[in-house]
C-alpha positions, 0 to 999 in steps of 0.5 A, a space after each residue: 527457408 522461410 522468407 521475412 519480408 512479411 514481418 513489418 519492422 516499423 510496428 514492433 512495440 518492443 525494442 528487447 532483442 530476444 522478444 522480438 527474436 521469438 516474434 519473428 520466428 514465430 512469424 515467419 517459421 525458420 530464419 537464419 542467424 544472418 537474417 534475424 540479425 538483419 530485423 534486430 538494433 543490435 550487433 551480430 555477436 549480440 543476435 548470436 548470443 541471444 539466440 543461443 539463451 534462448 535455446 538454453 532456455 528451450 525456447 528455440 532449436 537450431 540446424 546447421 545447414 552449410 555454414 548457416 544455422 537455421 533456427 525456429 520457435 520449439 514447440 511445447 514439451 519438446 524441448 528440455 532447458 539446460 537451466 532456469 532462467 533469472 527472475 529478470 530475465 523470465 518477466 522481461 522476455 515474457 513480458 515484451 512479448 505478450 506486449 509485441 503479438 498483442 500489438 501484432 493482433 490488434 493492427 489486424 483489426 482496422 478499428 476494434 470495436 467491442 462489445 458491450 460485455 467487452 466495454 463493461 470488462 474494462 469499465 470494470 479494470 478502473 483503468 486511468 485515462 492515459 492507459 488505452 483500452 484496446 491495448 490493455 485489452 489486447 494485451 491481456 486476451 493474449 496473456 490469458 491464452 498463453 496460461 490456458 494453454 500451459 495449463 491445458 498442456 499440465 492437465 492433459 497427462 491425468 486427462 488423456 482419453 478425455 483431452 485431444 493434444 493442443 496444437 496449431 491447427 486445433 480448437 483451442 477454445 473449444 479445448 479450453 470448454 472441454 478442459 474445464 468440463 472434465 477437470 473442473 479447473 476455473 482457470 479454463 473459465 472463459 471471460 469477455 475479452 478472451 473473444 477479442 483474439 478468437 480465432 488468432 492467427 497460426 504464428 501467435 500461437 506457435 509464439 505461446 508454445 515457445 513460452 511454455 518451456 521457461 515458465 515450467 522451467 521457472 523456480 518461482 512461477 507465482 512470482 514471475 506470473 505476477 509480475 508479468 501481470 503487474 507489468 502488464 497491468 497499470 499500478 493505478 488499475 491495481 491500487 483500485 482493485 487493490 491487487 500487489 503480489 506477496 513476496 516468496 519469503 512472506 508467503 513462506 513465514 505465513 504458510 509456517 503459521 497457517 499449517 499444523 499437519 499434512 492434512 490441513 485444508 486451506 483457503 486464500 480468500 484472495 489468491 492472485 498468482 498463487 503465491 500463498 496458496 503454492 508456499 502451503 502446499 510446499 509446506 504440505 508436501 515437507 510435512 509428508 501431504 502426497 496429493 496436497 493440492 486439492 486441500 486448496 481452496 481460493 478465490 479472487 475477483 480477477 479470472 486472470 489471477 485465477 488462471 495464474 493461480 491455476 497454472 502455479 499450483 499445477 506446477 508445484 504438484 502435479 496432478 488434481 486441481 485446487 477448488 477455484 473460484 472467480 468471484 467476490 470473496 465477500 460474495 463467496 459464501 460458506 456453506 451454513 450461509 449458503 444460497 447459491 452455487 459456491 460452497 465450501 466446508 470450514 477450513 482448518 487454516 486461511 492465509 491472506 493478502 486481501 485487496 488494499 483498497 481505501 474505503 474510499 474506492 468501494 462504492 457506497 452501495 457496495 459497501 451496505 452489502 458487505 455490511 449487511 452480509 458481514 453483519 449477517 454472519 458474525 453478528 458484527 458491524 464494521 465502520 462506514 471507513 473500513 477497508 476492503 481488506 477488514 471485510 475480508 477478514 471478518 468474512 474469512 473468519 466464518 469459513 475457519 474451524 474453532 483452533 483453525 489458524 488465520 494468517 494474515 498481510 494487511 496495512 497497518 494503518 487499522 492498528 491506529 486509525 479510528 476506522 480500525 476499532 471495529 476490526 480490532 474488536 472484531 479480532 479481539 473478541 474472535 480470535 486469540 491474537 498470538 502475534 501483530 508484526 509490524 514491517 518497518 520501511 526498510 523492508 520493501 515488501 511491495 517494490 516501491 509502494 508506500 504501505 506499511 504492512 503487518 502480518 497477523 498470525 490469529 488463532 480462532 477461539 475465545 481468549 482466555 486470561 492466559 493468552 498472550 500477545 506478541 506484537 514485534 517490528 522488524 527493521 530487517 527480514 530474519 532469514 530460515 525463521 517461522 512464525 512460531 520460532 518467531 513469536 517464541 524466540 527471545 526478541 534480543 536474540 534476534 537481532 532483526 527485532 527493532 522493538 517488541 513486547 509480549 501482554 496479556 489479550 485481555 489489555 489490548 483495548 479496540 480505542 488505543 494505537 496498538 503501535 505504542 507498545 512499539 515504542 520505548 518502555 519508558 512512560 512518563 510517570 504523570 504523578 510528578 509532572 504537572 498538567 501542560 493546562 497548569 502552566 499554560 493557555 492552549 488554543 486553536 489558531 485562527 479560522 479564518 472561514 476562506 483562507 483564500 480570501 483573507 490571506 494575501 500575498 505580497 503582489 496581491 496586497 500590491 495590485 490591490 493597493 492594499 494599505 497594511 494598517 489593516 494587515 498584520 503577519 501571519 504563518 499561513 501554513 505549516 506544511 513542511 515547517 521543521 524550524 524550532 524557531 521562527 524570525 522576522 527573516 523568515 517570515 521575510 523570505 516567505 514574503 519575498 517568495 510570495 507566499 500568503 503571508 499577510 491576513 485582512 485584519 480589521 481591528 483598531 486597538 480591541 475594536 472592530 472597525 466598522 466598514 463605514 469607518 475605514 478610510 482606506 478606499 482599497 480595502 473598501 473595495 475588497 471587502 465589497 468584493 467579498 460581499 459580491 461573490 461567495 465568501 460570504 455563503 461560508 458557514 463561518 463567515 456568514 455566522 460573523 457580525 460583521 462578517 470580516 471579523 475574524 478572531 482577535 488574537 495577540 502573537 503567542 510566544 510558541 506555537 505548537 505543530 499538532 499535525 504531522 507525519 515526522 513528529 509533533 513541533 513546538 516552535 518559539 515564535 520571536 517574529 510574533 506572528 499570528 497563526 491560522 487554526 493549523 497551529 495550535 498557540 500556547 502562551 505560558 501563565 507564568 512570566 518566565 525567562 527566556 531561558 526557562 522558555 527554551 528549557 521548556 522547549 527542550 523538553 516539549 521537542 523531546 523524544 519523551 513527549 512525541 512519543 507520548 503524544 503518539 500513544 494518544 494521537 488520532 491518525 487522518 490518512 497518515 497524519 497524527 492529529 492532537 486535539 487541545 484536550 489531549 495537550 492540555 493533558 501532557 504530563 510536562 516540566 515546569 521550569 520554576 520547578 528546576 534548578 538553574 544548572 538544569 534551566 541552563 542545560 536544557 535551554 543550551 540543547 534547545 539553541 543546538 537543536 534549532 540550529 541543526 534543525 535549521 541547517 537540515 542536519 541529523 539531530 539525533 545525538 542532540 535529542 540523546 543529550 535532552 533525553 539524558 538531561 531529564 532522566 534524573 528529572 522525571 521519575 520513570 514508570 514500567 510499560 503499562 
């Protein structure tokens, strides 16, 4: 019996009982129930339990000798599991230990020390700096010999006369260059730090034949490899590079769009694990395919997701292989462009969940090349603020047949922002867009990660004027549905659709936020409303050119000696702000709170007054410390005479909120406050009541108006943003207009509804109260 006392405790960098489990068995060869339990922080009844998991798994064997039963790591394919394991389960063991031998291999090196190919290998990860090199490194080498081996292992039956068996003693990586010859399979393809772990010693790789049996057993290996990878990985490495799985049930809804027959040809531009490209071929082989996976072409930029993807598919059919590449999608050209080695011919469908990047993390000189080869190809240019994932998706489309289906998970920010007009011209003029299906919050597509997506179901041709689309939110994923039963299937009933409509192509504009159509049909009919410019003076709030600078707070005007006749109040921000109303209470708290809550404001009734006219020698002081340092450098401040002259401004009666992420807010301002250029000020040109002021506050606060100034508002990273123009505009109500009993009734929802804003309370039976007091008033048009 193999003896344990070379197995060092106070290294183990997991705590998980069957990873360490397998690690020690691995290490020492055969132990018995007894002495595993003497390495493991649990009890006995708890050792004994795992150990026989894990042999359900066939993971490990056991003998009974005596009273004893001995047990030892099974080797690859000599075991069978009486069942497959859990998806918790399969990651957590897996996961532990890759992490555990990792640890082990990389204390054998005194201080590892890369080479250059290596260091440049994880320069390029963008690794955050908490996360150590030599430990993401390791981990990875040993995470992508466990997947060269198992796929070696699913290749060797069609290879066997080229292909000698895998086993300890041999040469893996000569056995990994050998497979890779004859069979073609980038997942053999070797990269930097592979090298970090060659030679490895006997025991790990006794370990990763043990691994082998529940990742075969497994019933969703896309899944449980990429979560392993993912739990590997940092998520701040993945963001960058944009990398985050797609669930099983989205891959299967995309691959129902993508293939029409058995015989289609199918490329995933950015195939990860492989989740996308194995629901096609299980799409495939339902539809009568016998040898699907050599319809598969896939690409991605990271070799560890190609090794995933390779494992995978072999998994879901057996034998041949997908034509993979490890490299650049944008980089990957087709074959009428072609000028190098990758070449492919036009597929008839391609499903896609490409990178996430921000344009903001893809290199400027990045970005001129992918301009310059998207342009080349399609005649195209997309904006300098374009995502990874729209390059993507112009570069696909020239690897797709005329009629060839495009299936797509993208964020759905390009529905509404700016950057999204060139792509959604680029779909409009390329494809006829049968379905734009947005995911509502609910549906946690990426565990955690705050991206609303929307799936894009294309068709490759020119619209006709018959062609409709149909652009849908879900609050709830529908269960046993495709894509075309979606798209065709009357939305209520289906009870998952939150809000839908069906238009003709032609009446999407690229400029417009596709998302309205989302919202109620209900439109203001602006005939019978009056321009918001018609009753009221809109402007922007005061630009100060140094918030820092001529904001202060309470301690600050106090160690300063300041003298507040050349201080008046203001709101410094509207960050967070859900008040309808705002007090001199509140802007007592903010004082007390020693919030910047007084503005520098040298005025003497209309004048400015002079620096050689103020008396105060404090605020003298101040102001020659503004002219010493550098807040006169500021284009505003220095473009002033003189330059502490900020804007005269007389406290507006409503102060309007004009960028949010939760709605538009109009607030009455009774603690007549100034504001900053972060809140719009209207002042109403006519001398109305209190109560028709709240009556129009009512309706201004309604759901009526947000949602019309979400049809015409820009988004800025997740922020709605109205300008003044566009508020000028608002078709609204004007209280002279209204009968008294409607004045009354509009100014009693409006006090409830601050009040509720107030105490942080749900306000929407209030809001369907407004919304049934200017039913009658308004007059209601269609959708357009």
């Amino acid at each position: 019996m193999a003896k344990s006392e070379g197995f060092q405790n106070d290294m183990c960098v997991t705590t998980h009982t069957s990873a360490r489990a397998l690690v020690l068995l691995g290490h020492e060869g055969k132990l018995s129930t007894k002495e595993l339990n003497t390495h493991l922080s649990c009890s006995y009844s708890t050792t004994r339990r795992r150990l026989l998991r894990l042999a359900e798994l066939g993971m490990v064997t056991r003998q009974k000798e005596g009273r004893n039963h001995i047990w030892e790591l099974s080797n690859s394919g000599d075991t069978i599991a009486e069942g497959p394991p859990d998806e918790e389960e399969f990651v957590e063991v897996i996961t532990e230990v890759v992490a555990e031998l990792a640890a082990r291999v990389e204390s054998e090196c005194d201080t590892p020390v890369f080479s250059d190919d290596v260091v440049g290998w994880l320069e390029d990860r963008s690794l955050p700096e908490e996360v150590s090199r030599p430990e993401y490194a390791y981990r990875i080498a040993v995470y992508r010999r466990l997947l060269r081996s198992l796929l070696y292992q699913l290749h060797r039956p069609e290879y066997k006369g080229y292909l000698s068996p895998l086993t300890l003693d041999s040469a893996w990586r000569t056995q990994f260059a050998e497979a890779l010859q004859a069979t073609s399979d980038s997942g053999f393809e070797t990269t930097a730090v592979d090298e970090i772990i060659s030679p490895v010693p006997t025991w790990v790789d006794r370990v990763l034949f043990a691994l082998h049996r529940p990742i075969k057993s497994y019933n969703d290996p896309a899944t449980g490899l990429a979560e392993i990878y993912e739990s590997l990985v940092s998520q701040n490495a993945r963001r960058d590079l944009g990398q985050f799985a797609t669930p099983k049930y989205i891959g299967q809804f995309l691959a129902s769009w993508v293939v029409k027959s058995p015989e289609d040809t199918v490329l995933d531009p950015g195939i990860g694990a492989g989740q996308l490209a194995s629901q096609v071929l299980k799409q495939k082989i339902r539809m009568g395919a016998t040898e699907p996976i050599a319809d598969i072409t896939g690409v991605d930029i990271d070799e560890t997701a190609v090794s995933m993807a390779a494992v995978t598919l072999k998994l879901v059919d057996g034998e041949g292989s997908a034509e993979l590449s490890h490299t650049d999608f944008i980089e990957y050209t087709p074959r009428s462009f072609a000028n190098d080695s990758y070449q492919t011919t036009t597929v008839d469908g391609v499903i896609a969940n490409p990178p996430y990047s921000r344009h903001q993390a893809v290199e400027d000189e990045q970005k001129e090349r992918f301009n310059s080869i998207i342009a080349a190809e399609s005649g195209y240019e997309l904006s300098s603020r374009t995502p990874l994932y729209g390059y993507f998706l112009a570069h696909a489309t020239q690897f797709l047949d005329q009629g060839g289906r495009l299936a797509a998970i993208v964020p759905s920010k390009f529905l509404d922002t700016e950057f999204g007009r060139d792509l959604k011209r680029f779909l409009l003029q390329e494809f006829r867009i049968r379905g734009v299906i947005q995911l509502e919050d609910e549906i946690d597509v990426f565990n955690g990660i705050k991206i609303r997506p929307a799936l894009l179901l294309l068709e490759k041709g020119n619209p006709g004027e018959e062609t409709t689309t149909s652009i849908l939110s879900l609050k709830q994923w529908p269960s046993k549905i495709d894509a075309t039963e979606l798209l065709e299937t009357d939305s209520d009933k289906i009870p998952e659709v939150e809000e839908s409509t069906t238009l003709s192509q032609h009446l999407l504009s690229p400029t417009e936020r596709w998302t309205h159509y989302l919202e109620e049909s209900d439109t203001l009919d602006q005939e019978a409303m009056t321009a918001f410019e018609e009753i009221a003076d809109i402007n922007r709030g005061i630009a100060t050119g140094n918030n820092d600078y001529f904001c202060l707070t309470a301690s600050e005007v106090s160690e300063l000696g300041l003298s507040t006749e050349y201080l008046v109040p203001i709101i410094r921000s509207a960050h967070g702000l859900r008040l309808l109303d705002l007090k001199y209470n509140d802007w007592k708290q903010w004082l007390d709170n020693d919030r910047p809550v007084w503005l520098l404001y040298c005025y003497s009734d209309r004048d400015i007054v002079e620096k050689d006219e103020i008396e105060d020698e404090n605020i003298v002081k101040y102001l020659n410390r503004g002219e010493e340092g550098e807040t006169t450098d500021g284009y505003l401040v220095s473009k002033r005479n003189p330059w502490y002259r900020v804007e005269k401004q007389t406290p507006a009666p409503i102060l309007a909120k004009y960028m949010n992420r939760t709605g538009f807010l109009f607030i009455r301002n009774h603690a007549e406050l100034r504001c900053l250029n972060n809140l719009h000020t209207i002042t109403p040109k006519n001398d109305y009541t209190e109560t028709q002021i709240q009556a129009l506050l009512a309706y201004l606060n309604s759901r009526v108006v947000n949602k019309h100034l979400s049809k015409y508002s820009m988004d800025y990273q997740g922020l709605q943003k109205v300008e003044i123009n566009q508020l000028n505009d608002v078709p609204v109500i004007n209280p002279l207009d209204l009968d008294d009993d409607t004045i009354q009734t509009l100014s009693k929802w409006y006090k409830r509804l601050r009040q509720v804003r107030r105490r942080k309370l749900d306000d929407e039976q209030i809001l369907d109260e407004i919304h049934q007091v200017l039913e009658p008033i308004l007059l209601w048009g269609d959708e357009p």
